[in-house]
C-alpha positions in Angstrom: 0.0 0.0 0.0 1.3 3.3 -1.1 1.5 6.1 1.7 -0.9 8.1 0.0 -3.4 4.7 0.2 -2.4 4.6 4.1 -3.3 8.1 4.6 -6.8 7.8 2.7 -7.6 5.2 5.0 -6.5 6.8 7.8 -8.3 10.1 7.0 -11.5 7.6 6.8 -11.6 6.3 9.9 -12.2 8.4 13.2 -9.4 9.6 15.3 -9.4 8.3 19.1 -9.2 11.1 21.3 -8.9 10.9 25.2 -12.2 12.3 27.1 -10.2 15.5 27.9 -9.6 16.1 24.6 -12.9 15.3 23.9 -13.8 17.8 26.8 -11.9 20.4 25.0 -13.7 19.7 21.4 -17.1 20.3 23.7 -16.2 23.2 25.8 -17.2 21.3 29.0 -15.1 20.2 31.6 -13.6 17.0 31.5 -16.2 15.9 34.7 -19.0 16.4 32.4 -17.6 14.7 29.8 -16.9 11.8 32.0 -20.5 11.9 33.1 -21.7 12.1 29.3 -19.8 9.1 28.7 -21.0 7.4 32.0 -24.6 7.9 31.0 -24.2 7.1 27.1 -25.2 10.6 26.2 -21.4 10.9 24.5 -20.3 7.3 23.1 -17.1 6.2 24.9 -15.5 3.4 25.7 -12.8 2.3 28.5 -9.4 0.9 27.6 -8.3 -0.1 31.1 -8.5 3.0 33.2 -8.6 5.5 30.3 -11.9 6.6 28.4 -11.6 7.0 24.6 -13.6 8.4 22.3 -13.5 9.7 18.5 -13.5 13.1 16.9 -16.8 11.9 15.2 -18.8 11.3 18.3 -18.2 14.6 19.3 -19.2 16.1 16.0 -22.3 13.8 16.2 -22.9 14.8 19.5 -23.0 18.2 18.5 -25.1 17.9 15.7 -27.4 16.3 18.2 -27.3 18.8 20.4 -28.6 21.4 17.9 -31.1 19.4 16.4 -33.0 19.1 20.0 -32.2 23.1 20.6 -33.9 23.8 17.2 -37.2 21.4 18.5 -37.4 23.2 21.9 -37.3 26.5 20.4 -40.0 25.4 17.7 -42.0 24.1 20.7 -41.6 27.1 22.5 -42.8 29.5 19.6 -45.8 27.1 18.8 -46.8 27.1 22.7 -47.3 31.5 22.8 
């Protein structure tokens, strides 16, 4: 495989990221992101004592995030 092959591929797949740096990506402290992760809210997983999760979740997560902002708000203007 050529390097520019390998670096496709590795451009395809999401980069792992530690839950601070995940933390950062949010703008939330790293104890919410651990909570986020502890509920399921933010995909993560444990490799021993260290949670991991990808740059992708966090975009996801987001996303998500906005989408249920944009509901309340239409909510909210249909309720007055």
């Amino acid at each position: 495989m050529s390097a520019e092959e390998k670096q496709a591929v590795a451009e395809e797949q999401p980069r792992l990221i530690s839950l601070a740096e995940a933390a950062d990506i949010l703008s939330v402290s790293y104890q919410t992101a651990v909570r986020l992760a502890k509920s399921g809210e933010l995909k993560a997983f444990k490799i021993r004592r260290a949670w991991r999760t990808s740059t992708t979740v966090c975009e996801e997560y987001i996303e998500e995030r906005y989408r249920v902002q944009a509901l309340e708000c239409q909510r909210e203007k249909t309720e007055d």
